[in-house]
Each structure stands twice: as structure tokens, then as C-alpha cells.
N, C-alpha and C positions, 0 to 999 in steps of 0.2 A: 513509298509509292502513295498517291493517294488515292480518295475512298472514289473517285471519282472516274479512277483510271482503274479499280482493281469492281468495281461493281459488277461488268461484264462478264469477268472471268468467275468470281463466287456464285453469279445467279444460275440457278440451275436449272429452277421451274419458277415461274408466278401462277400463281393460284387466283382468280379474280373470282367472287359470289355477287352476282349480279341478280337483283329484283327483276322479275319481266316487265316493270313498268317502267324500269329504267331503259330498258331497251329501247335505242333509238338512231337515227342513223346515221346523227354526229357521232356516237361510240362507233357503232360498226365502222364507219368511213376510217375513224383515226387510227383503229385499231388493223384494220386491214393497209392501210398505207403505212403505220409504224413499223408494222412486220417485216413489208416489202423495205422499206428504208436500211433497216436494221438485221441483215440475215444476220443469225450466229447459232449457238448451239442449246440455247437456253428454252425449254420446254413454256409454250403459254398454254393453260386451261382453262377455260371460262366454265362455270358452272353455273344456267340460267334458272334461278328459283320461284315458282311459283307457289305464295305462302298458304291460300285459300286452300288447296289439296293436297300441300304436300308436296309436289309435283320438283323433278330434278333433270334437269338436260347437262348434259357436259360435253365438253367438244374439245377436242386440243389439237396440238401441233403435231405432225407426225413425221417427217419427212423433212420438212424447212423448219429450222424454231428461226427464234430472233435472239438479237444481242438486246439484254440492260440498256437503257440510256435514258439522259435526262429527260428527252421528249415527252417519254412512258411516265418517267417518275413524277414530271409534274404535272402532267393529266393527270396522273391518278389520286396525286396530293388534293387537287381540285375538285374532286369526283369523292365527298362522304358516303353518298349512297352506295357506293360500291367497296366490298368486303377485301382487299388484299393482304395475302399472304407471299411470303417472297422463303424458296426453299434455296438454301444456298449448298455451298458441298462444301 
């Protein structure tokens, strides 16, 4: 099989640590239309950091997650400022 067809199935959660300055609404837009794209069973969590205070928002999927896919992967390859972790099973 390959890594490409089985990546859906091992992802379980993505973990994203997002800077508040990176917050913008090309992220939001893509990430809200990938999810919709992409229904599956894989948990997303964003976790919004604000460094000056400390400060931590986290928000995740509850009910709808998404599937893995290239789309995600290579946004996110694109995207240094943002922190991913990918928890698989």
C-alpha cells in the first residue's frame, strides 16, 4: 500500500500551534473549506498562542473531523510559521 493511500487511515489527530499573528483568513478560509472537502474521522486541533502573555486558545473538531490529504499536507509544508504535529494510531 502506499504512504499516500494509508495516511488517512493512521492520522488520528493533527495538532496545529498557530502564532496569533499568523492568523489570517487565508488560513481560516482553507482550513474551513479542507475540512468540509475532506470529511473523515481524524481529529484537527488548532491551538491559537499568544507569546507576549502566555495566553492559549484551542479549538478542535468535535462531531465532524476530516480525512489526511495532500491538500492539508501541502499547505502545511508551506506554512513554517505554523507548529504541526500529526498523532497517528
Amino acid at each position: 500500500m502506499l504512504l499516500e493511500s494509508i495516511k488517512p487511515y493512521l492520522t488520528r489527530q493533527l495538532v496545529v500551534d498557530i502564532d496569533v499573528r499568523s492568523v489570517n483568513e487565508d488560513l481560516v478560509k482553507f482550513l474551513e473549506k479542507n475540512v468540509k472537502k475532506f470529511p473523515g474521522r481524524s481529529t484537527l486541533k488548532l491551538n491559537i498562542l499568544e507569546p507576549k502573555t502566555n495566553a492559549r486558545i484551542s479549538m478542535y473538531t468535535l462531531d465532524n473531523g476530516f480525512e489526511m490529504n495532500d491538500e492539508m499536507a501541502a499547505f502545511l509544508e508551506n506554512r513554517p510559521d505554523l507548529d504541526v504535529q500529526i498523532v497517528s494510531s
